[in-house]
MDTraj code that builds the backbone (N, CA, C; nanometers):
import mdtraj as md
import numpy as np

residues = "UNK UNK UNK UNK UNK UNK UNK UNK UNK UNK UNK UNK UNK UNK UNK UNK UNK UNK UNK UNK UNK UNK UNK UNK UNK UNK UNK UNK UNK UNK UNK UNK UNK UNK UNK UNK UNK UNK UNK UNK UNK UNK UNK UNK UNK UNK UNK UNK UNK UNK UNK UNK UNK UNK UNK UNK UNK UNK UNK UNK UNK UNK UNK UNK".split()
xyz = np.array([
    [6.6759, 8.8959, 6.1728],
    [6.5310, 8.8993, 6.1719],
    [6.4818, 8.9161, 6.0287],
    [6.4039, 8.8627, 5.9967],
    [6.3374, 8.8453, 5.8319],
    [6.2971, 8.9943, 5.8317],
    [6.2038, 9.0623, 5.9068],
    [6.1393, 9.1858, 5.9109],
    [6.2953, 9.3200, 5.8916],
    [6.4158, 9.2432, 5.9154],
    [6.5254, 9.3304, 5.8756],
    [6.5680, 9.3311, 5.7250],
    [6.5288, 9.2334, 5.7077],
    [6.5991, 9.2257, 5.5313],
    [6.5306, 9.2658, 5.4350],
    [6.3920, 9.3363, 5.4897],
    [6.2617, 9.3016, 5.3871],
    [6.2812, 9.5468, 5.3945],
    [6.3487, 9.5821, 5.5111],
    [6.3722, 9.7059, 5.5155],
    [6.5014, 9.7455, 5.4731],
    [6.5032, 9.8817, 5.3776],
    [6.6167, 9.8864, 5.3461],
    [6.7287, 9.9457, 5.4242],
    [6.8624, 9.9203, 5.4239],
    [6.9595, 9.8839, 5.5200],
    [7.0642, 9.9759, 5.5105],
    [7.1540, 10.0410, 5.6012],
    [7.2046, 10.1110, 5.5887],
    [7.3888, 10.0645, 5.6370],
    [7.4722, 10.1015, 5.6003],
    [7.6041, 9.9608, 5.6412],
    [7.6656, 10.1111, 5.7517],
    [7.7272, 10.0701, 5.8436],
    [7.7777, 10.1746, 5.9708],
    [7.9051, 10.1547, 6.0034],
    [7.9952, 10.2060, 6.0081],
    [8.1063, 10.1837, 6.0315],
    [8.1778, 10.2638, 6.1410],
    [8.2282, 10.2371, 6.2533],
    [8.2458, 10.2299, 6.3771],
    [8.4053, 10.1846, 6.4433],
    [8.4388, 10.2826, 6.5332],
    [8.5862, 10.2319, 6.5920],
    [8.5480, 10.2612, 6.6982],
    [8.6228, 10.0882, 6.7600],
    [8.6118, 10.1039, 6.8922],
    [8.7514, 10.0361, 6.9514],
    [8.7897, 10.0233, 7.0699],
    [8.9309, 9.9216, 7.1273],
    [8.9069, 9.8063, 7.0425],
    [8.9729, 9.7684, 7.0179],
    [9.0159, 9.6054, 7.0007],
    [9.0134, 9.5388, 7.1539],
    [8.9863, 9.5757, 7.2317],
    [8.9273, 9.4518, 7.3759],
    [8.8213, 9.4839, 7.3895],
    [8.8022, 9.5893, 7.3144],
    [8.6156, 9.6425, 7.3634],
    [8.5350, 9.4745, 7.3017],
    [8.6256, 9.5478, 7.1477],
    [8.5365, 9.4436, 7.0542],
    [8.5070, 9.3014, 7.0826],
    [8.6465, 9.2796, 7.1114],
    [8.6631, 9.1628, 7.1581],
    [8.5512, 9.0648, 7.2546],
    [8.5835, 9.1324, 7.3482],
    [8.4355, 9.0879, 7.4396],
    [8.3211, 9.1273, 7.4059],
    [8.2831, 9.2286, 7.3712],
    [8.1147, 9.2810, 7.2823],
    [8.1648, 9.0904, 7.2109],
    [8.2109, 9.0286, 7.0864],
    [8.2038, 8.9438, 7.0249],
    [8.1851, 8.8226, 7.1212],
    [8.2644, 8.8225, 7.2331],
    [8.2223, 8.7001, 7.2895],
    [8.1078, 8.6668, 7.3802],
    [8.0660, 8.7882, 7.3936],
    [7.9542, 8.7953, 7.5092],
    [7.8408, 8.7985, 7.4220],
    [7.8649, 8.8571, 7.2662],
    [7.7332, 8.8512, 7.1646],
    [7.6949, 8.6600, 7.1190],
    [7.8287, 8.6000, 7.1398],
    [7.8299, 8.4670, 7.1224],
    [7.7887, 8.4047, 7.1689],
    [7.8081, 8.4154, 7.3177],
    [7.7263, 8.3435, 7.4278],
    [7.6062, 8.3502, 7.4392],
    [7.5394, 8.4362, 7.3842],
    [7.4175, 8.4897, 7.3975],
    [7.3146, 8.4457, 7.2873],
    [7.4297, 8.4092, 7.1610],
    [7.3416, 8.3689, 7.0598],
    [7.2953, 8.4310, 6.9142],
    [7.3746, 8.5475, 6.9708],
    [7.3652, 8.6701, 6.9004],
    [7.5285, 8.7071, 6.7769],
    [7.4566, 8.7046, 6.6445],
    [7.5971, 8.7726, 6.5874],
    [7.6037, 8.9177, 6.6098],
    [7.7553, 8.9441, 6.5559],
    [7.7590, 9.0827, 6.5970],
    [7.6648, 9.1739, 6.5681],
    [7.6410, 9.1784, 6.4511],
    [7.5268, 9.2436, 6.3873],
    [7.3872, 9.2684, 6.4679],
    [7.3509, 9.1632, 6.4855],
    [7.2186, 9.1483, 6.5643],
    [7.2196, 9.2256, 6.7073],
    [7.3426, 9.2160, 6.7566],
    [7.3560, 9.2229, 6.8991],
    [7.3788, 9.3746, 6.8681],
    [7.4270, 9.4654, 6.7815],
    [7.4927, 9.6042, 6.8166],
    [7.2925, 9.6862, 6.7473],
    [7.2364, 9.6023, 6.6199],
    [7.1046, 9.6041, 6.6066],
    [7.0136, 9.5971, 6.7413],
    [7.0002, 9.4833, 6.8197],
    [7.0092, 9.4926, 6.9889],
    [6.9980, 9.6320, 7.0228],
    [7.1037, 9.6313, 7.0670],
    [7.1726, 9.7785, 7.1629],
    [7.1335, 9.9009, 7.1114],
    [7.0720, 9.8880, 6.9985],
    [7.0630, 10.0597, 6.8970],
    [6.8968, 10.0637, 6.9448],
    [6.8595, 9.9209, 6.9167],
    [6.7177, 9.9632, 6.9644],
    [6.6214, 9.9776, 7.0884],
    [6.7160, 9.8612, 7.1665],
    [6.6610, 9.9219, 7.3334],
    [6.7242, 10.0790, 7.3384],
    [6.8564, 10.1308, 7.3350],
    [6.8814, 10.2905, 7.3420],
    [6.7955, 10.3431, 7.2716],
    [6.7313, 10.3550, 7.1667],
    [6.6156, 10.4204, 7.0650],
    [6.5128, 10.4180, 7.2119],
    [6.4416, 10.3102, 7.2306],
    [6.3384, 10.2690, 7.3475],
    [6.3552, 10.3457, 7.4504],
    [6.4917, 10.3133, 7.4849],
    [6.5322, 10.3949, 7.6210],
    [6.5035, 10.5606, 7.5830],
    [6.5537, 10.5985, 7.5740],
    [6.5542, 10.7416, 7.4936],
    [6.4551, 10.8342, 7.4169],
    [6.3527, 10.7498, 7.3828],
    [6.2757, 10.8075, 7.3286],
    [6.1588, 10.8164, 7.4150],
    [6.1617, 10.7223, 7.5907],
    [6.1123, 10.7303, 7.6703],
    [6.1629, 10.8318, 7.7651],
    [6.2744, 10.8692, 7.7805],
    [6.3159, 10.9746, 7.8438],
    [6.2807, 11.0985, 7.7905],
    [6.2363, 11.1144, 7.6825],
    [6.2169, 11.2485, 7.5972],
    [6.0790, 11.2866, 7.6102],
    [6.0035, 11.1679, 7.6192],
    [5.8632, 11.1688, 7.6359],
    [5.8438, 11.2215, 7.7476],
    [5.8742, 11.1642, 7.8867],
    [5.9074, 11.2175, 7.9950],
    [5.9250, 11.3914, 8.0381],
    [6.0173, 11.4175, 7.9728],
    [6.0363, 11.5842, 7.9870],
    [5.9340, 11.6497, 7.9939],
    [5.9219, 11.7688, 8.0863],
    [5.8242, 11.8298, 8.0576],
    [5.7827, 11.8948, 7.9574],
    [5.9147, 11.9490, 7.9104],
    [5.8884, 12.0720, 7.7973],
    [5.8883, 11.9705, 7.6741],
    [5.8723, 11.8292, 7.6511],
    [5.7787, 11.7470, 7.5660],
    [5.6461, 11.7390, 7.5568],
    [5.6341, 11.7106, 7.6769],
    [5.4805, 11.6624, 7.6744],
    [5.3390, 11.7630, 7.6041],
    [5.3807, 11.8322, 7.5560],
    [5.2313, 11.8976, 7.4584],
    [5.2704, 11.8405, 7.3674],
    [5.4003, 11.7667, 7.3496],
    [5.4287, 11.7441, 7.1527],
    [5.3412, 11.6155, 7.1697],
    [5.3328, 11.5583, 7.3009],
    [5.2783, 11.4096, 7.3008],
    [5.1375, 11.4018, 7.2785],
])
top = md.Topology()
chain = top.add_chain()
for i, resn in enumerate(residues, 1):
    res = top.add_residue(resn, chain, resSeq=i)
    for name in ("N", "CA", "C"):
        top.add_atom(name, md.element.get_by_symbol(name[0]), res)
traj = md.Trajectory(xyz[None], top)
């Protein structure tokens, strides 16, 4: 995404199976998606997800 390159970037480094990866790569392929994009993907629907569950809580909601 252009709006990614224009923010500054942070590099992550990560272990996972070697069959994990494997398929995360081919299923990011099929999809259209390089790895990058696709694990970028996944960080930000979980951010979404999550930051909607937090909202949710009760003992949040005055922070909201």
């Amino acid at each position: 995404m252009e709006e990614d390159r224009q923010i500054k970037s942070k590099q992550v480094t990560l272990k996972v199976p070697e069959a994990f990866l494997k398929r995360f790569d081919e299923v990011s392929e099929m999809l259209g998606y390089t790895g990058n994009e696709a694990i970028r993907e996944a960080m930000r629907r979980f951010e979404d997800q999550a930051s909607q569950k937090l909202i949710s809580r009760p003992e949040n909601a005055a922070q909201t």
